[in-house]
C-alpha positions in Angstrom: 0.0 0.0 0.0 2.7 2.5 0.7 4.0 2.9 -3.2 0.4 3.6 -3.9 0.1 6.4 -1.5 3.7 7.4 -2.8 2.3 7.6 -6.0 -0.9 9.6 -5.2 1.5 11.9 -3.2 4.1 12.5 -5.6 1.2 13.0 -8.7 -1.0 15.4 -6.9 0.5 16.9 -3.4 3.8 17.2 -6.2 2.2 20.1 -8.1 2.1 22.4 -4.8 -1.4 23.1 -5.5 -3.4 20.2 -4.1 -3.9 19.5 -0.7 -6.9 16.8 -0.7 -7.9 14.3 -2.7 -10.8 12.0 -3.3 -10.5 8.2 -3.5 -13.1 6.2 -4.9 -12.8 2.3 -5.1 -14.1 -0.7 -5.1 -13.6 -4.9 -6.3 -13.8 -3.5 -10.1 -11.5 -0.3 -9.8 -9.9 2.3 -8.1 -10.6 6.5 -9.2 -8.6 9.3 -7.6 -10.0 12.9 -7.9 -8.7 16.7 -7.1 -8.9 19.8 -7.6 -6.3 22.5 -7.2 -6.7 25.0 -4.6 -6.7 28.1 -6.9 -8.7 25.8 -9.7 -5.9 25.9 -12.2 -5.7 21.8 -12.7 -8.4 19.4 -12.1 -7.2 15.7 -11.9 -8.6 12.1 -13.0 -6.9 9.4 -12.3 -7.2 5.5 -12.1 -5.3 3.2 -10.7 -4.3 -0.1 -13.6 -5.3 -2.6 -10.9 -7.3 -2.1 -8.0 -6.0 -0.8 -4.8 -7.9 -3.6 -2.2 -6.9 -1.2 1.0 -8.9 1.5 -1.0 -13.0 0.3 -0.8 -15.5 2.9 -0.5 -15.8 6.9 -1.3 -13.0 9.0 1.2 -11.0 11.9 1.5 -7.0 12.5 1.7 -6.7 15.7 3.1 -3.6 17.6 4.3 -1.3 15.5 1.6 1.9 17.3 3.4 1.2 15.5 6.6 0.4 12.1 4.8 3.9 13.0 2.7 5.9 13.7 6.3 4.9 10.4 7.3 5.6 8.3 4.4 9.4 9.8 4.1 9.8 8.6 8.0 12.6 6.6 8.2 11.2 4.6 10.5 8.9 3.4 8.0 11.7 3.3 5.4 11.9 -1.0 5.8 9.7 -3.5 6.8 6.8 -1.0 7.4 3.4 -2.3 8.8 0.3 -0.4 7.3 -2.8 -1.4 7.7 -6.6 0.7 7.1 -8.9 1.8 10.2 -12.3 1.1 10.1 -15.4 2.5 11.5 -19.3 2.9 11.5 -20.9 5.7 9.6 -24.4 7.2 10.4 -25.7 4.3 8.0 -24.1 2.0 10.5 -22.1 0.9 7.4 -18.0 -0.1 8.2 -16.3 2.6 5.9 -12.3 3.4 6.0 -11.2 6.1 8.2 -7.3 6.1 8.2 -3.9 4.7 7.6 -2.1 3.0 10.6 2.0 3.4 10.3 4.1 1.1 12.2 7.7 0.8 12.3 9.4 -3.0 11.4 10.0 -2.6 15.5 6.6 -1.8 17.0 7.4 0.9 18.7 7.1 4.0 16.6 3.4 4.7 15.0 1.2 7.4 13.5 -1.9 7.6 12.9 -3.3 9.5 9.1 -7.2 9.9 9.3 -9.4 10.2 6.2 -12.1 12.5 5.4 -16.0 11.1 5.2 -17.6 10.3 2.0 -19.9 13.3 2.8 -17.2 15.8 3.7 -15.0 15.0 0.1 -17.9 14.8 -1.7 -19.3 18.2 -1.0 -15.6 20.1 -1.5 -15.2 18.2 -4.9 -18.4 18.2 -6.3 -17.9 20.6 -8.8 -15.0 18.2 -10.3 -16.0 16.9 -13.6 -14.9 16.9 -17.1 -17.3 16.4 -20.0 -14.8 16.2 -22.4 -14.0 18.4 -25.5 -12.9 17.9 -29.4 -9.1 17.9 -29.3 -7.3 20.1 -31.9 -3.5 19.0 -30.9 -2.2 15.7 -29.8 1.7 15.4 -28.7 4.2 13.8 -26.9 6.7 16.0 -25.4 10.1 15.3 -25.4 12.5 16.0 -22.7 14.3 18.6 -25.0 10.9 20.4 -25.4 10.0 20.5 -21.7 13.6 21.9 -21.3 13.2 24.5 -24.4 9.9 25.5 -22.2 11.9 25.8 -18.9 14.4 28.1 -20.8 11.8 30.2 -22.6 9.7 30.5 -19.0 12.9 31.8 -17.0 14.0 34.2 -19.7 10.4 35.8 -19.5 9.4 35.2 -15.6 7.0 38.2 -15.8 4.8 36.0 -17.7 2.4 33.9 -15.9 0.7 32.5 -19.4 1.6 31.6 -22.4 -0.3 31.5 -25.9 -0.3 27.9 -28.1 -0.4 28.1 -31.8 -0.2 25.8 -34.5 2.4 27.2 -37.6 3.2 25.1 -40.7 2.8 22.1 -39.2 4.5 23.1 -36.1 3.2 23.8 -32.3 4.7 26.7 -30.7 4.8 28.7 -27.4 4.3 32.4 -27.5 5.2 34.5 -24.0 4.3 38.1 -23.8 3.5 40.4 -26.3 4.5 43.0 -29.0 3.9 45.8 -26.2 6.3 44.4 -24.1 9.4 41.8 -23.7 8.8 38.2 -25.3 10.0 35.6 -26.3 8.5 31.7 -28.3 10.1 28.7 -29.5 8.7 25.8 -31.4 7.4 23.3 -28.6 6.6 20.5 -31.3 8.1 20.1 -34.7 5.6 18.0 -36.4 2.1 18.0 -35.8 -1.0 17.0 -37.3 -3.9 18.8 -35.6 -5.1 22.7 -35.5 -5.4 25.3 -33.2 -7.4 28.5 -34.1 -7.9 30.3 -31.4 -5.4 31.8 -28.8 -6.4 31.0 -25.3 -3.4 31.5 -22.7 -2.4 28.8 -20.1 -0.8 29.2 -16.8 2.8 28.6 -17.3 3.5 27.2 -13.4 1.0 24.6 -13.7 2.0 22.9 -17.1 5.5 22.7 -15.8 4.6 22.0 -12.5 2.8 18.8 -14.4 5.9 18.1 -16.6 8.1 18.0 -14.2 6.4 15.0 -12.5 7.5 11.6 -13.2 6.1 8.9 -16.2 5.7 9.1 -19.9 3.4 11.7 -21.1 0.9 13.3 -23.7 -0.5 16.8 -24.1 -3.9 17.5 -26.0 -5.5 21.1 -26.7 -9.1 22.6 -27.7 -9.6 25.2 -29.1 -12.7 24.3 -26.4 -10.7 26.2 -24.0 -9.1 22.8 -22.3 -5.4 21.2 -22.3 -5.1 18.2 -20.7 -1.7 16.3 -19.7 -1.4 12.4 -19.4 0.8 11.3 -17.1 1.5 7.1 -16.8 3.2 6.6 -13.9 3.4 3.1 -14.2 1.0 2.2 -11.3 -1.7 4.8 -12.4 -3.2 6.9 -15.3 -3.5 10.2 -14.2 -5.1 13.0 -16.4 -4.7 16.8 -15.8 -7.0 19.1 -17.0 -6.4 22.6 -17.7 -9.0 25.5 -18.1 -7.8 28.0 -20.2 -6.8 31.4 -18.7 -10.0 34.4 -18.6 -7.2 36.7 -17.8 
């Protein structure tokens, strides 16, 4: 159980944005939901086999404490982590924490979920319908770089413009009234872009910079959306396009 919750960590609590998340899972599958506090990236994920500590609809809340557990090195080797359990309203046995307990039996914490209710009613309004996507890539390192270089050189920027050129996909920062600066992000594309929405440049490298192989689609909808296979999980993160 602990390199799932390593992996939920690291994929959502990683992007410095996300402090709770929403697990939902049963004998069939297992669905991880969130929602970044200033609504930049909403997240999908599922799990490629099903977690069978993770049963029933709970929150993960306050990810930094769960992460200051789990890099404990008392729990480095030989750890012992097992689910709590207790009654709801319904009188239904639901999940309602993580038990840590050192190899020794004599260091232990104790991580506690958030209710079904609780979760469910600070990420209801997660949901994506889904949109027509115009671009379809896979980034390469050297392009995730090119995009590191380009966002340093023009840090005043906190969006950047997508365009498809000539069969290309570039990255425009700033404007003619000011400083900027773009670079070909793709060299060979097949889709088409027509209309110039901006995206928040910390959040699409905050995304790339996580671990796994990756894709990146764009609408002219107004939605990107990163893929991110981390081996244990698909996880999908889904940009609104900037209003500002």
């Amino acid at each position: 159980m602990k390199d799932y919750l390593q992996d939920i960590v690291q994929h959502t609590y990683g992007l410095g944005t996300i402090d709770l998340v929403k697990i939902n899972g049963d004998a069939s599958g297992t669905v991880i939901n969130a929602l970044a506090e200033d609504r930049s990236v909403i997240v999908e994920a599922k799990f490629k086999n099903p977690v069978p500590e993770f049963l029933g609809v709970f929150g993960m809340p306050n990810l930094g404490k769960l992460n200051t557990i789990l890099n404990i090195p008392e729990y480095k080797e030989n750890a012992k982590l097992s689910i709590n359990t207790q009654q709801n309203p319904a009188g239904e046995t639901v999940p309602s924490g993580i038990h840590f307990e050192n190899a020794a039996g004599d260091f232990k914490n104790d991580y506690r979920f958030m209710s079904a209710d609780v979760v469910n009613d600070k990420l209801k309004a997660v949901k994506f319908k889904g949109v027509k996507w115009g671009v379809d890539v896979v980034p390469t390192n050297a392009s995730i770089q090119r995009m590191r270089y380009m966002a340093s050189a023009n840090s005043e920027e906190t969006t950047f413009v997508a365009k498809t050129e000539n069969g290309t996909l570039k990255f425009y920062f700033g404007d003619a009234s000011s400083h900027a600066g773009n670079f070909v992000f793709d060299g060979a594309i097949t889709g088409n872009l027509t209309t110039n929405w901006k995206w928040p440049v910390g959040a699409v490298l905050a995304i790339f910079a996580i671990p796994g192989d990756k894709t990146l689609k764009i609408s002219d909808e107004g939605a990107a959306m990163i893929t991110v296979d981390s081996g244990i999980a698909d996880y999908s993160y889904i940009i609104p396009a900037q209003t500002k």
